[in-house]
FIBA-291267 format. One record per residue (C-alpha): x, y, z; residue in one letter; residue number from 1. Coordinates in steps of 0.1 Angstrom, whole numbers. Example, Ala and Ser with C-alpha at 12.3 -4.5 7.8 and 13.67 -1.06 7.14 Angstrom:
<rs>
R       X       Y       Z   code   pos
R     123     -45      78      a     1
R     137     -11      71      s     2
</rs>
This chain:
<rs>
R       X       Y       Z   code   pos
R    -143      99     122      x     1
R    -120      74     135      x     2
R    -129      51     163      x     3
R    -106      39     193      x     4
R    -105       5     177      x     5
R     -96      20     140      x     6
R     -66      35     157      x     7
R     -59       9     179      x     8
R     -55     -12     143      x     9
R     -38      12     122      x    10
R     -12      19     154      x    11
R      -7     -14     167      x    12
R      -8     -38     137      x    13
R      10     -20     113      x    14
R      36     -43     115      x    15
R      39     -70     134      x    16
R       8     -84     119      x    17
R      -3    -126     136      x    18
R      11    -148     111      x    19
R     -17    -177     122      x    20
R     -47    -192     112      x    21
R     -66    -164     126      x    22
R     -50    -139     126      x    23
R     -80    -116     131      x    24
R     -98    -134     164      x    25
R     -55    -128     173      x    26
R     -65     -93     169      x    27
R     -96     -97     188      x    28
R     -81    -115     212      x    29
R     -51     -84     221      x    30
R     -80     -62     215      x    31
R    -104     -75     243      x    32
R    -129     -74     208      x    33
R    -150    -102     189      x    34
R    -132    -111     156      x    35
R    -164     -94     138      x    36
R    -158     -62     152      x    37
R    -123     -67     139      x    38
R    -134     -74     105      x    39
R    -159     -48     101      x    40
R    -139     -27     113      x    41
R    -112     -31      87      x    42
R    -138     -32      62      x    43
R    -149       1      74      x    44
R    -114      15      74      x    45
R    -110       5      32      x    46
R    -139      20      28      x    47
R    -124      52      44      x    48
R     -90      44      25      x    49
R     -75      44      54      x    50
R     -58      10      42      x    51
R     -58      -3       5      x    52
R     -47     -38      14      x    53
R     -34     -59      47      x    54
R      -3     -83      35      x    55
R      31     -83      37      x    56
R      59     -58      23      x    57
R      87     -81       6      x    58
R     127     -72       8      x    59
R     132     -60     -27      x    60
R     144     -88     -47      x    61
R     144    -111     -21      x    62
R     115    -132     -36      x    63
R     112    -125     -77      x    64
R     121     -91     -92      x    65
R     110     -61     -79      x    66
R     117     -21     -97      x    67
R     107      12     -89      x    68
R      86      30    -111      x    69
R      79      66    -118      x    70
R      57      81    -141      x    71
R      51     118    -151      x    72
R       9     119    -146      x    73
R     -11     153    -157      x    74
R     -24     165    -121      x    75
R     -62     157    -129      x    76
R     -55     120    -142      x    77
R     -35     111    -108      x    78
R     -60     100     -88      x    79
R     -73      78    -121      x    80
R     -40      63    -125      x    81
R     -29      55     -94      x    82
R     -62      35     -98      x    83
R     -55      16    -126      x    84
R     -19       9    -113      x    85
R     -32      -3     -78      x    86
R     -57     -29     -98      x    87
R     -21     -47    -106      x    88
R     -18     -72     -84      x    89
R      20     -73     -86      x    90
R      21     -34     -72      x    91
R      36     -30     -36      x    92
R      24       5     -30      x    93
R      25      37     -49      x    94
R      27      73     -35      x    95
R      23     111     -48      x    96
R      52     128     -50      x    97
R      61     165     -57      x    98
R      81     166     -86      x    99
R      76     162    -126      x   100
R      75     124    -121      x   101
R      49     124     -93      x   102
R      37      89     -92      x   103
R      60      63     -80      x   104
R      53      28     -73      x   105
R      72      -5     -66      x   106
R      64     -33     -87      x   107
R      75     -71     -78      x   108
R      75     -99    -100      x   109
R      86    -136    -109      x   110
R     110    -132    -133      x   111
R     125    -105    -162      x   112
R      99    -112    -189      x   113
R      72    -112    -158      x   114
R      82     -77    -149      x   115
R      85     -62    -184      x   116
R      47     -77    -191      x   117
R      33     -56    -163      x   118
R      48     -23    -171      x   119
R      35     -26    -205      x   120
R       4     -33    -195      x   121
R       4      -3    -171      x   122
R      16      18    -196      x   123
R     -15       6    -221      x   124
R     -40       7    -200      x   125
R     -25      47    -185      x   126
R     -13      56    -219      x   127
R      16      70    -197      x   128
R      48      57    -204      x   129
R      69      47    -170      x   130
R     105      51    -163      x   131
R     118      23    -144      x   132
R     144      24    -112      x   133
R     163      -7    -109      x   134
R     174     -13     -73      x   135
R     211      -5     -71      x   136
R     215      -4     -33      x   137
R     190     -16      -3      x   138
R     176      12      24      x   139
R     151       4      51      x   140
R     127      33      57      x   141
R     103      21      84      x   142
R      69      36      66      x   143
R      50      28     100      x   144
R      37      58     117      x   145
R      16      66     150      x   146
R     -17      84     154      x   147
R     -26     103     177      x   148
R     -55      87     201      x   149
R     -69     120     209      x   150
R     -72     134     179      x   151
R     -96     127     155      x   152
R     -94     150     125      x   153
R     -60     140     114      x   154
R     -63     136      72      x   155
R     -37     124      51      x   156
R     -36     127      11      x   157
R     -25      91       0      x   158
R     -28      74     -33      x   159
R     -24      38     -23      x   160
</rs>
């Protein structure tokens, strides 16, 4: 069960994230909470996976390389997968999608021969091959979203 200050974290700091020193005693600060409670309470929320990781979402291509990858997984090895792919550092995000190729993921790194090592690597340690999808033009999707205060048995199915 979510708290008032989970929600109050995953609503208000979505984006728009203090870029400081502190960004968390920030937090605390809007809040009207200690920077501990903060913490632990983002602990408590990765626990939940609610949140897989706090750090920024990069313009495609603006720093590096970054593709799209999808990869056909058998229904019982998703949640496996998705695992292995999120322990790759130079993964974005990856989501479940309804469709023969059903997980999808962005991947961003230094260069070419950067990129191509990590997809190989996924696909050895998945045994899954990947079908990559190059960026050909730039769309903004806004991938914030707002909970409900009231209601506490909201679930979501996530594999990030």
């Amino acid at each position: 069960m979510l708290s008032i200050l989970h929600k109050q974290l995953l609503n208000n700091f979505q984006q728009e994230f203090p870029l400081s020193p502190r960004p968390f005693q920030d937090i605390a600060n809007i809040l009207g909470v200690s920077e501990d409670e903060v913490l632990s309470a983002y602990r408590e929320l990765d626990k939940l996976q609610f949140i897989s990781r706090i750090g920024p979402v990069i313009q495609p291509n603006y720093i590096g390389l970054s593709t799209l990858i999808a990869m056909q997984v058998p229904g019982e090895q998703l949640s496996a997968v998705a695992s292995i792919v999120n322990h790759f550092p130079e993964v974005n995000h990856n989501y479940e999608r309804e469709h023969l190729f059903n997980l999808w993921f962005v991947l961003i790194a230094d260069d070419e021969h950067h990129l191509q090592t990590v997809i190989t690597g996924i696909e050895g340690k998945t045994g899954i091959k990947t079908m990559q999808l190059p960026l050909l033009e730039d769309y903004f999707i806004n991938l914030g979203f707002q909970l409900d205060l009231e209601d506490n048995h909201q679930s979501e199915s996530v594999c990030t």
